[in-house]
Structure formats: structure tokens, C-alpha cells
N, C-alpha and C positions, 0 to 999 in steps of 0.2 A: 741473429738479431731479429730476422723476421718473422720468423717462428717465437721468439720472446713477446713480440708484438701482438701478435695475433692470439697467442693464449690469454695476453692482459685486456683485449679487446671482447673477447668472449667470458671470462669473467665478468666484465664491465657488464655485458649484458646481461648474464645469466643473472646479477643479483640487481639490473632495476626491471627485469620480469618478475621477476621476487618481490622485491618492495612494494612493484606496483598493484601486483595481486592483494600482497597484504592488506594495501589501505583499500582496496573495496569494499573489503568486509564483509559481515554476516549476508547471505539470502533471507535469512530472516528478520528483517527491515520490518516495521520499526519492532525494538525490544521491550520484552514484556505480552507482545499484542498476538500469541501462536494461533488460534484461529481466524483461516479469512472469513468472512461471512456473507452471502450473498443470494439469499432469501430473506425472506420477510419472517417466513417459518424460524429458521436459524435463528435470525437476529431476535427474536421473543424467548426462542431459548438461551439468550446471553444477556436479557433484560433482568437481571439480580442486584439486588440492592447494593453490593461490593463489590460487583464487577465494573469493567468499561467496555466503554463502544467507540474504536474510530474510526474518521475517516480520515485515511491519509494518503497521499500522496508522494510519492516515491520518487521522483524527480527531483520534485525542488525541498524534500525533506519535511513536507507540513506535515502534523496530525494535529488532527482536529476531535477531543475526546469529550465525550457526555457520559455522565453515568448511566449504571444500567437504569435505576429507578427512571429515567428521563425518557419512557417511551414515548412519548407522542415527538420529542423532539428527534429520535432515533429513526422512530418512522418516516419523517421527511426527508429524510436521507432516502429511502427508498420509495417515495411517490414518485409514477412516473412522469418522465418528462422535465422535470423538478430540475433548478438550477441552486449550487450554491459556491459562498465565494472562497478562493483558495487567499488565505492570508500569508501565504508563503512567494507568492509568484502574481497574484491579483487574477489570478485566471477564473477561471467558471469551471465549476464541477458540475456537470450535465448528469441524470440518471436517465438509462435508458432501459427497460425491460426486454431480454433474449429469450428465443426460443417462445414456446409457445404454453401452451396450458392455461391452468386458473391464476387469478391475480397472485394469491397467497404462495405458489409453488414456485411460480417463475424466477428466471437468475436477474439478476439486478448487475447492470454494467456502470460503472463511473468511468468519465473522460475528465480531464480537465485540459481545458481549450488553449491553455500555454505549452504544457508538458507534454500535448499528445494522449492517443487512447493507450488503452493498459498503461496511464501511469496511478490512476487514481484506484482505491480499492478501500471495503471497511473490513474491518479487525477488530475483535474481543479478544479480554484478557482471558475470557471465559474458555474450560477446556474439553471438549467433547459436545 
């Protein structure tokens, strides 16, 4: 009997490590959006009239998408110091410039200030 027990006890587990894996889902959060982008450089090469641009945040599931035509709004996204609002969580997405070099080369970091850092990031539909 206790041996019965304990095998229905480890199935039991073995299949809500399973389920639970499944509803994680993709790493590649959000769908549609396969390049991260995080230059200034980049993101002009993902500024095309049919493409998009987002910024989204992966916590609380926001994206926030501009066309590519919408460069000057896409650029604000990457001014530094720049704050903008997360309509998902009401957080603040901070941009902060890493690393060093020219304006134009440097990586561009998003935070947003509910989610924590490395939840916010932007993404084009654009590919290469």
C-alpha cells in the first residue's frame, strides 16, 4: 500500500512540474517582436514604414508599440535619462545609457520602477 502511495504521489508531481512548465511559455515574450534592440544605431534600422517598435515590459506583460515610420517618437525611448509610463503596472520606465563610447553606439538599458531592472526592454518586428 505504501509503495502504491508513493508512486501516485510522484506522478502527482511529476505532471504539475509539467503543467507548470508549460504555462510559462515561450522565452520569446512578446510574439511577433524577434529582435531586441538596444541602440539608437539598431533601432533606425528597424524604423520601416511596415515594421514596429516596442517597448515592452515582461513582468507585467505591457507593450507599448509605435510604428516604424514614428521615429522621433521611437527615439524617445532612447533619450537618455528619459522616463516613460508603464500602462500595464503605472510604473516608470527609466532609460539609462551603459557602457561607454559615442551617443549613437551606446546600449540603452530600460528599468521600470514597479517590475524591477531587466524587466523592461524594446523589440522590432524587424529581422536582422
Amino acid at each position: 500500500m505504501k509503495t502504491k502511495l508513493n508512486l501516485h504521489f510522484a506522478v502527482a508531481a511529476a505532471a504539475a512540474i509539467i503543467a507548470s512548465s508549460a504555462l510559462a511559455g515561450p522565452s520569446n515574450w512578446p510574439p511577433n517582436y524577434p529582435t531586441r534592440v538596444t541602440t539608437k544605431a539598431a533601432v533606425l534600422k528597424c524604423c520601416l514604414p511596415n515594421e514596429k517598435i516596442a517597448l515592452a515590459c515582461k513582468d507585467c506583460k505591457t507593450v507599448m508599440e509605435k510604428s516604424g515610420a514614428d521615429k522621433n517618437g521611437i527615439l524617445a525611448w532612447f533619450a537618455p535619462d528619459s522616463t516613460h509610463g508603464c500602462s500595464g503596472c503605472g510604473g516608470k520606465v527609466t532609460t539609462k545609457a551603459v557602457g561607454g563610447g559615442k551617443a549613437s553606439v551606446a546600449e540603452y538599458k530600460h528599468t521600470c520602477s514597479k517590475c524591477g531592472a531587466d524587466s523592461a526592454f524594446t523589440c522590432a518586428t524587424h529581422k536582422g
